[in-house]
C-alpha positions in Angstrom: -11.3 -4.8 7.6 -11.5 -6.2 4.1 -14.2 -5.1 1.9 -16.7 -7.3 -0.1 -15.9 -8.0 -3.3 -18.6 -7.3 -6.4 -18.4 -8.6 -10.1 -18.2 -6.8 -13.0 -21.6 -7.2 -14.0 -23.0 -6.3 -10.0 -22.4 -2.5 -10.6 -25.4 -0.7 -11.7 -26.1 -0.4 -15.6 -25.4 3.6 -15.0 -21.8 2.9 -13.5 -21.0 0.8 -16.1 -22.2 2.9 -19.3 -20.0 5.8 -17.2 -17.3 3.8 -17.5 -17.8 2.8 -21.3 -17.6 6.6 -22.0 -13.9 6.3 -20.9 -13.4 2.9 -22.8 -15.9 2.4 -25.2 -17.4 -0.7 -25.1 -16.7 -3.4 -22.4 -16.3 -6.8 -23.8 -15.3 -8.8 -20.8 -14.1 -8.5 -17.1 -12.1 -10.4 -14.7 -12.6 -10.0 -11.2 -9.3 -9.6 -9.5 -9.7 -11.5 -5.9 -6.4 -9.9 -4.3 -6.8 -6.8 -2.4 -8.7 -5.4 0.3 -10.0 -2.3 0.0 -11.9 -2.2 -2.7 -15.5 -3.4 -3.6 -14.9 -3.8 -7.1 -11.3 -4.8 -8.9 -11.4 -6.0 -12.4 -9.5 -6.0 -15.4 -11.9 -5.1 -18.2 -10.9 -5.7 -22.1 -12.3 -2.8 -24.0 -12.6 -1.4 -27.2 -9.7 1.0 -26.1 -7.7 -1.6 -24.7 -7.3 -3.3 -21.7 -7.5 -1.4 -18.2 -7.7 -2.4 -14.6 -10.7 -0.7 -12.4 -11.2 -0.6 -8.7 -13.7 1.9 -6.6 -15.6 1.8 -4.1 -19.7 3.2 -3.6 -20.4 6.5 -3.1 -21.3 6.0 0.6 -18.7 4.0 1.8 -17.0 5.3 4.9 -13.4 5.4 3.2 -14.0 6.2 -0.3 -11.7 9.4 0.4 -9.1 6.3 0.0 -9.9 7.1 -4.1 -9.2 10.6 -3.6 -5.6 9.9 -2.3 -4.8 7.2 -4.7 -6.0 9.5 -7.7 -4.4 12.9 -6.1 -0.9 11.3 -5.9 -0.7 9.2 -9.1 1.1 12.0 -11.0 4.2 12.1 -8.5 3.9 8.0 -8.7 3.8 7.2 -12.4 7.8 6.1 -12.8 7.0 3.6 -10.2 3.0 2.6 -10.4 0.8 2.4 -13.2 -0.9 5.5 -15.0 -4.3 7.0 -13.3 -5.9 7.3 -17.2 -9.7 8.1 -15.8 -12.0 8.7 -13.0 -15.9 8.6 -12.8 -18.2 9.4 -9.9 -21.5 9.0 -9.2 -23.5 6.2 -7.5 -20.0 4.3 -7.6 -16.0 6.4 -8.0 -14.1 4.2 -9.7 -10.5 4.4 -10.9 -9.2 3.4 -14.1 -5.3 2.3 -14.4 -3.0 1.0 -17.4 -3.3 -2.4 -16.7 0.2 -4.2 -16.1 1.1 -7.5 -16.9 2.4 -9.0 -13.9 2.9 -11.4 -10.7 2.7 -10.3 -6.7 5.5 -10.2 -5.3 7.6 -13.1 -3.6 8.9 -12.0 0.1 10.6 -15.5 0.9 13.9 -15.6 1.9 16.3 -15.4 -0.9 13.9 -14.2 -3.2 15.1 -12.2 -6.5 11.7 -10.0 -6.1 13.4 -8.4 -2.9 16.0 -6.5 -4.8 13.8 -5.2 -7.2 11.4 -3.8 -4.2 14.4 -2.0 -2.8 15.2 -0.2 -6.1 11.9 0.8 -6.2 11.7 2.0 -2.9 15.0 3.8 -3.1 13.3 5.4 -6.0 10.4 6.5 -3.5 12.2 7.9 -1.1 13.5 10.5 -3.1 9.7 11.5 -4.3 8.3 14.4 -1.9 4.8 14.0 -1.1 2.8 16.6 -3.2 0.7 19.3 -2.3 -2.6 17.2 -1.5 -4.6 16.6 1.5 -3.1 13.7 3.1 -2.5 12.3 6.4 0.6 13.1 7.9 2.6 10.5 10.0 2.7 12.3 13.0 -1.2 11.7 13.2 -1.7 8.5 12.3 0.1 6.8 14.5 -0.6 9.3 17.0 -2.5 7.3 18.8 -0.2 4.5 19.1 2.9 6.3 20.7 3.4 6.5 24.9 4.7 9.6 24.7 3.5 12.6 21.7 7.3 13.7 22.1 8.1 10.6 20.2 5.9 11.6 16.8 8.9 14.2 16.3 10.6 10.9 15.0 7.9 10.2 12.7 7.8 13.5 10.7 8.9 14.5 7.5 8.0 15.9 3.6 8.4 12.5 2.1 5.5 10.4 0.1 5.0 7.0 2.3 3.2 4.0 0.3 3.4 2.1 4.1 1.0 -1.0 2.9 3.6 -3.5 1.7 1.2 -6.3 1.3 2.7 -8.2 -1.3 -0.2 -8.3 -3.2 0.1 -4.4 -3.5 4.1 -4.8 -5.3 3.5 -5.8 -8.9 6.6 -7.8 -10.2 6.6 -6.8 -14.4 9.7 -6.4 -17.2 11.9 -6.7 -14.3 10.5 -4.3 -11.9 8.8 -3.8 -8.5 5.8 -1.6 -9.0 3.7 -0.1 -5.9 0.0 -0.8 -7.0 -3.4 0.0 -4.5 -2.2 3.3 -2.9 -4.9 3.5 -0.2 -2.9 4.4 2.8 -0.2 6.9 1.3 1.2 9.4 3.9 3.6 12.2 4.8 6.0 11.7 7.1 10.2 10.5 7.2 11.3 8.3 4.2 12.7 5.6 6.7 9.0 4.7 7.8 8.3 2.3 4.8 11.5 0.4 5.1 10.5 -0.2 8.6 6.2 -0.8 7.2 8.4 -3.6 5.1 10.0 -5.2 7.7 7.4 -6.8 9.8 5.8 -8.2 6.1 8.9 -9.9 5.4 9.1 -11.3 8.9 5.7 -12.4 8.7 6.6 -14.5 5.2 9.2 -16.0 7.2 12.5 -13.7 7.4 14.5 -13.3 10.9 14.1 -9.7 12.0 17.8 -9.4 11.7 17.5 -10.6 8.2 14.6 -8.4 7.4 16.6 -5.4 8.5 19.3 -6.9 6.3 17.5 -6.8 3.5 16.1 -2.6 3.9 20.2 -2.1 4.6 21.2 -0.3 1.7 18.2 2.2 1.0 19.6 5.7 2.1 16.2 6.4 4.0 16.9 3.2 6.6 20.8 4.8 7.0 19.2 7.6 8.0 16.6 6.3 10.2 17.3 7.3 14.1 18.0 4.4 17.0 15.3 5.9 18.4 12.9 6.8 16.3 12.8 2.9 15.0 12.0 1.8 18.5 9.2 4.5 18.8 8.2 3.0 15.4 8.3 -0.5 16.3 6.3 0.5 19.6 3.7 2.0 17.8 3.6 -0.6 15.1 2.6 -3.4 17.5 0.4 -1.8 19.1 -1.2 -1.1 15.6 -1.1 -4.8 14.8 -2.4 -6.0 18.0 -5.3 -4.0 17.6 -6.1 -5.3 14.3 -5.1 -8.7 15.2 -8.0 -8.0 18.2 -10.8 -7.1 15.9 -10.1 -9.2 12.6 -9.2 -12.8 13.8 -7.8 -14.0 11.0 -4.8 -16.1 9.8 -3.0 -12.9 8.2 -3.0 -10.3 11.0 -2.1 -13.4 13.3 1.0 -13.4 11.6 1.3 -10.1 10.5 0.6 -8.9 15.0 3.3 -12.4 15.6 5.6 -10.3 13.2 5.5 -7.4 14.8 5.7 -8.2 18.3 9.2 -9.8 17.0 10.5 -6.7 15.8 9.8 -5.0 18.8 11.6 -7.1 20.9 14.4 -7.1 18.2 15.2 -3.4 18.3 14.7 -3.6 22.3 18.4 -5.4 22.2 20.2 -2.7 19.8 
């Protein structure tokens, strides 16, 4: 479920003089509407420079998502932008280098695609760090028929797994991975396959989704099985959201899924 998004200028006068600590003085904020799991995403222009900020309250049931995001960014910062602060009180926010940039474009044929697979091929080589984070295993436990399957799922790689395309930043010719809320621990050939169903939901084939994950080593890798267990799992995941959040997105996104599943049921 998305959360609401705040100005600037709705965070309380404390949160915002913490803030001005790390930046000196604020001199203007844009309000950055893409993005869902944050209450507050802005690009401020300081007297330090410009920076992009995004937190959620103190109270809010998944503001562990910041403590993820801000654990990992050191194993990430080749293929994301810099973590440069953190302040928590009332409100934990994040402060980032703020990239000059466009989302990605997932359409057939586009010349963003390549530059997403570099990227991830980059990734996959990255072994999650010693933080608390979810493992795979468990979070999509309860989405498999049989536990036997989750064997499948594990591994010691760090998993982005929410390819939104509003989360891949396109700048100087790369794909950067941007709103790490959802990272995880498990086989490197579960975000190729988190990918797939997005690029079928912006109008790929699944055979030409798959075509297009081909040549990272982590999807060469992947086991027959273990990407039917996935895709299982996956639409059951999507039909669930789909059920509670009746919007045009997870439509397309549980229409997407569904797909694949019946595409890897024919290999």
């Amino acid at each position: 479920m998305a959360v609401e998004r705040i100005r600037w200028e709705d965070l309380p006068e404390r949160t915002r003089r913490q803030v001005e600590t790390e930046t000196g003085t604020v001199y203007a904020a844009e309000t950055v509407s893409e993005g869902l799991n944050s209450a507050i995403a802005a690009i401020l222009r300081t007297e330090s420079g410009r920076v992009f900020v995004k937190g959620l309250h103190r109270d809010y049931p998944r503001r562990w998502t910041q403590d993820r995001e801000a654990a990992i960014n050191s194993s990430i910062g080749h293929i994301s932008p810099r973590l440069l602060w953190r302040v928590e009180g009332e409100w934990d926010l994040l402060g980032f280098e703020a990239i000059d940039g466009r989302h990605a474009d997932y359409r057939p044929g586009s010349t963003d695609l390549p530059l997403l697979i570099s990227t991830m091929a980059e990734l996959g080589k990255t072994t999650c760090p010693d933080v608390e984070i979810k493992v795979a295993e468990d979070r999509w436990r309860p989405y498999v028929s049989n536990l036997a399957h989750l064997a499948h799922f594990a591994g010691d790689r760090l998993l982005h797994t929410d390819y939104n395309p509003v989360n891949i930043l396109i700048a100087d010719g790369r794909a950067l991975l941007i709103d790490w809320a959802w990272p995880t621990k498990g086989a490197a050939w579960i975000d190729p396959a988190c990918l797939i169903t997005r690029l079928m939901a912006s109008g790929h084939t699944a055979a030409q989704a798959e075509g297009a994950v081909r040549d990272l080593p982590a999807w060469r890798e992947a086991p027959v099985d273990g990407l039917h267990r996935f895709a299982e799992a996956n639409a059951r995941v999507w039909a669930e959201i789909a059920t509670n959040d009746s919007s045009e997105w997870t439509h397309s996104m549980n229409t997407a899924a569904r797909e694949w599943l019946k595409h890897r049921a024919t290999l």
